[in-house]
C-alpha positions as CSV (number, residue, x, y, z in Angstrom):
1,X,-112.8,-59.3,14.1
2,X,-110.4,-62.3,13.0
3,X,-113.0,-64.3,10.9
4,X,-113.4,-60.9,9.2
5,X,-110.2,-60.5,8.0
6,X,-109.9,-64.6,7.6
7,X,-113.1,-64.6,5.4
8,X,-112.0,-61.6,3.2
9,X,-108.7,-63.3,2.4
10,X,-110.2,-66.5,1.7
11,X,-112.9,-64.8,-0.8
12,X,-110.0,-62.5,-1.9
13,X,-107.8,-65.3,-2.7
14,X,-110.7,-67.5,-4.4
15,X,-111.4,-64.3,-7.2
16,X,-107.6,-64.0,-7.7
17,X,-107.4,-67.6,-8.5
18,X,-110.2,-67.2,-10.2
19,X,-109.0,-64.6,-12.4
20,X,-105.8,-65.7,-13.6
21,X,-107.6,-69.0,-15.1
22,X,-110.2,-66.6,-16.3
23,X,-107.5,-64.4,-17.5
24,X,-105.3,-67.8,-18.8
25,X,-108.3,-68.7,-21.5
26,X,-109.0,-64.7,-22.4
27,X,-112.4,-64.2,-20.3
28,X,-110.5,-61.1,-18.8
29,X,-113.7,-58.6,-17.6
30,X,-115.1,-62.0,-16.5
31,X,-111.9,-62.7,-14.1
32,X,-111.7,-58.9,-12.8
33,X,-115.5,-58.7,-12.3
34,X,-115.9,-62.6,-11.0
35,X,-118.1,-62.7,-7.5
36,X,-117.8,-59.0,-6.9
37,X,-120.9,-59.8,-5.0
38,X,-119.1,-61.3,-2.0
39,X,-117.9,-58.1,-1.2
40,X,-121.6,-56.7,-0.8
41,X,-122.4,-56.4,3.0
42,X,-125.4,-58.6,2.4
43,X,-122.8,-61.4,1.2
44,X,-119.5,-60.8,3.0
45,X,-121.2,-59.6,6.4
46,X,-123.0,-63.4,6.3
47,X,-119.6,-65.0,5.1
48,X,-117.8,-63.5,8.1
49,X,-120.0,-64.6,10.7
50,X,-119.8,-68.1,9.1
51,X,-116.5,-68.4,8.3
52,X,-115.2,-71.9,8.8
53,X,-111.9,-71.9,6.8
54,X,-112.4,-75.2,5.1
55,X,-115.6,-75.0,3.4
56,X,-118.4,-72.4,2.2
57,X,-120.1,-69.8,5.0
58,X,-122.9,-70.6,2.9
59,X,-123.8,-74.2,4.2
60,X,-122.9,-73.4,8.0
61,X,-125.9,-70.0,7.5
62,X,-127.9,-72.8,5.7
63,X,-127.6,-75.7,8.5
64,X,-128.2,-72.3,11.1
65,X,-131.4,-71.5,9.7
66,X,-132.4,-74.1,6.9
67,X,-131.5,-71.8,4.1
68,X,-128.3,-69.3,3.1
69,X,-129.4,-65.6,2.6
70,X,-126.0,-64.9,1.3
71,X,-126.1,-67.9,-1.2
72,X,-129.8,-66.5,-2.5
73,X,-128.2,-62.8,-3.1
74,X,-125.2,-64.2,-4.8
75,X,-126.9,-66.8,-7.1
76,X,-129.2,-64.0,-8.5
77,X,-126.5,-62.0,-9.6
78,X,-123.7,-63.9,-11.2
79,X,-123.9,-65.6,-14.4
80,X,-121.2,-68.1,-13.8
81,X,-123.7,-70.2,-11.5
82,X,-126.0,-72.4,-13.0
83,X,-128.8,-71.5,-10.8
84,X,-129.1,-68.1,-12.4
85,X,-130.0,-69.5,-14.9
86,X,-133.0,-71.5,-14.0
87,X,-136.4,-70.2,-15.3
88,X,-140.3,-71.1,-15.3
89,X,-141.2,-74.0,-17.9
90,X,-143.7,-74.3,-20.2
91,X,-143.0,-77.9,-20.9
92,X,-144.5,-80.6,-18.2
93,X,-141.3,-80.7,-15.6
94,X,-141.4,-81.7,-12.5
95,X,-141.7,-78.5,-9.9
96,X,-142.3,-76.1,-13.0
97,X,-138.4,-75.1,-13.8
98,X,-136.1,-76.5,-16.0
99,X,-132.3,-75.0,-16.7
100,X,-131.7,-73.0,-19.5
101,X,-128.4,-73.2,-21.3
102,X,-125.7,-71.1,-20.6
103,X,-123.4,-69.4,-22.9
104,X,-119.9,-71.2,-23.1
105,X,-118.1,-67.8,-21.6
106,X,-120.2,-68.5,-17.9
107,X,-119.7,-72.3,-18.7
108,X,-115.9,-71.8,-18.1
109,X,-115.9,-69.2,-15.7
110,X,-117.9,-72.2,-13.6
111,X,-115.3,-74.5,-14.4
112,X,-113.1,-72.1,-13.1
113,X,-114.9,-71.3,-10.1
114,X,-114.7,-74.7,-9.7
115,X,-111.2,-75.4,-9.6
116,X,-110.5,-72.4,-7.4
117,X,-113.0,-73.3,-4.5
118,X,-111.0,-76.7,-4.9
119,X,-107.7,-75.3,-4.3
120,X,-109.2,-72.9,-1.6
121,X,-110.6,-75.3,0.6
122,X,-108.3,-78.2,-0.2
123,X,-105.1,-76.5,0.2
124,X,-102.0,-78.7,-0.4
125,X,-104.1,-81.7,-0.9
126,X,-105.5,-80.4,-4.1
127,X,-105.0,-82.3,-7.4
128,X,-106.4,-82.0,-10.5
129,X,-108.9,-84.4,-10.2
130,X,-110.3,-82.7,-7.3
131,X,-112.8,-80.4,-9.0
132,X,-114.3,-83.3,-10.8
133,X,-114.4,-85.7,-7.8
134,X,-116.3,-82.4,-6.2
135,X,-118.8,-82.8,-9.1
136,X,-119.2,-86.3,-8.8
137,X,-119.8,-86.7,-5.2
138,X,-122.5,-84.3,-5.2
139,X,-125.4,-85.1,-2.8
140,X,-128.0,-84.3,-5.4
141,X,-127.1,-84.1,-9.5
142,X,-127.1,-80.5,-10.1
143,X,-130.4,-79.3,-13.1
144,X,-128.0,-78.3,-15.6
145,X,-129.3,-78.0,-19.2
146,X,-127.9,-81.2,-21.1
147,X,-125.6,-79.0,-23.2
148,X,-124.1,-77.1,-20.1
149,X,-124.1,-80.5,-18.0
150,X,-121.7,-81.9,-21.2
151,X,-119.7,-79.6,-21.5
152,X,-119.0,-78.7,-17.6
153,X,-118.4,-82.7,-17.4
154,X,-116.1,-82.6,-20.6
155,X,-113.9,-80.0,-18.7
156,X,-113.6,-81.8,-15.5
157,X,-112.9,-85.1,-16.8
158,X,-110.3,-83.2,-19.4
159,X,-108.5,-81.4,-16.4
160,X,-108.5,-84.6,-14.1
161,X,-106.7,-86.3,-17.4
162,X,-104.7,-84.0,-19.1
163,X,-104.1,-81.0,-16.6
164,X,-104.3,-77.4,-16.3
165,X,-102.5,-76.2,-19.0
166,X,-104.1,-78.8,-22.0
167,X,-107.4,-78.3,-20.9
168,X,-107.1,-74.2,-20.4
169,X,-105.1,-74.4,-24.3
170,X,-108.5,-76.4,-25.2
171,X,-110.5,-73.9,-23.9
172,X,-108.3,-70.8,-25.0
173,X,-107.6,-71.8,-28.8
174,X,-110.8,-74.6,-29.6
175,X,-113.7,-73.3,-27.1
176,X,-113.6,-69.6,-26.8
């Protein structure tokens, strides 16, 4: 019953703090309808049992049985990730699929993801820099579409320099 509770907080937190950056750069139905999906019993139900506290449900249900059930329902239905967007090629690429771009509105809703899950797992050891040394340390570079990989990257870098509130101006009065 406790990692219930725990595990809605934590997702319940996450969309709040994802919200008020959404809602900071004007991408308001994006910040009240951001991962809605986590509330979904196929979603919250494998969150819950997986609940750690200091990292994603996801990747303890993936290590359990070699894939995340939870992560394959969520990916499918929110824009913001850029495995949604990941579609059948009819160029020669390796494994068929190649990333499509995404529109700049789910571009900074990712970024914003981003920093939340940073600050939600990292508690008072977050700093700006820590979304984009996320990024970096990556086990395997992530097939985003050139433009979406730049731009993503441009953000990260531009928080890590200049802060939350020069790069979310950036994004509210030169990107949106």
């Amino acid at each position: 019953m406790m990692k219930i509770w725990k595990h809605f907080k934590t997702i319940t937190y996450h969309k709040y703090l994802v919200m008020k950056g959404c809602f900071k750069v004007g991408l308001y139905r994006q910040g009240i309808l951001h991962d809605l999906s986590k509330y979904s019993p196929s979603e919250f139900l494998v969150g819950a049992k997986y609940y750690q506290g200091d990292r994603s449900p996801n990747n303890a249900e993936r290590e359990a049985l070699g894939y995340s059930s939870a992560w394959l329902h969520h990916k499918g239905r929110n824009k913001h990730h850029y495995e949604y967007w990941i579609d059948y090629s009819t160029r020669e690429v390796p494994g068929g699929m190649a990333p499509a771009p995404m529109p700049v509105k789910y571009v900074v809703e990712m970024f914003m993801d981003r920093i939340a899950a940073s600050k939600v797992y990292n508690k008072e050891r977050y700093t700006d820099s820590s979304p984009w040394e996320y990024y970096v340390k990556g086990k395997e570079k992530a097939p985003l579409h050139p433009k979406t990989k730049a731009l993503l990257e441009r953000l990260l870098r531009m928080l890590s320099e200049k802060g939350e509130a020069a790069t979310f101006a950036y994004i509210r009065k030169k990107l949106l």
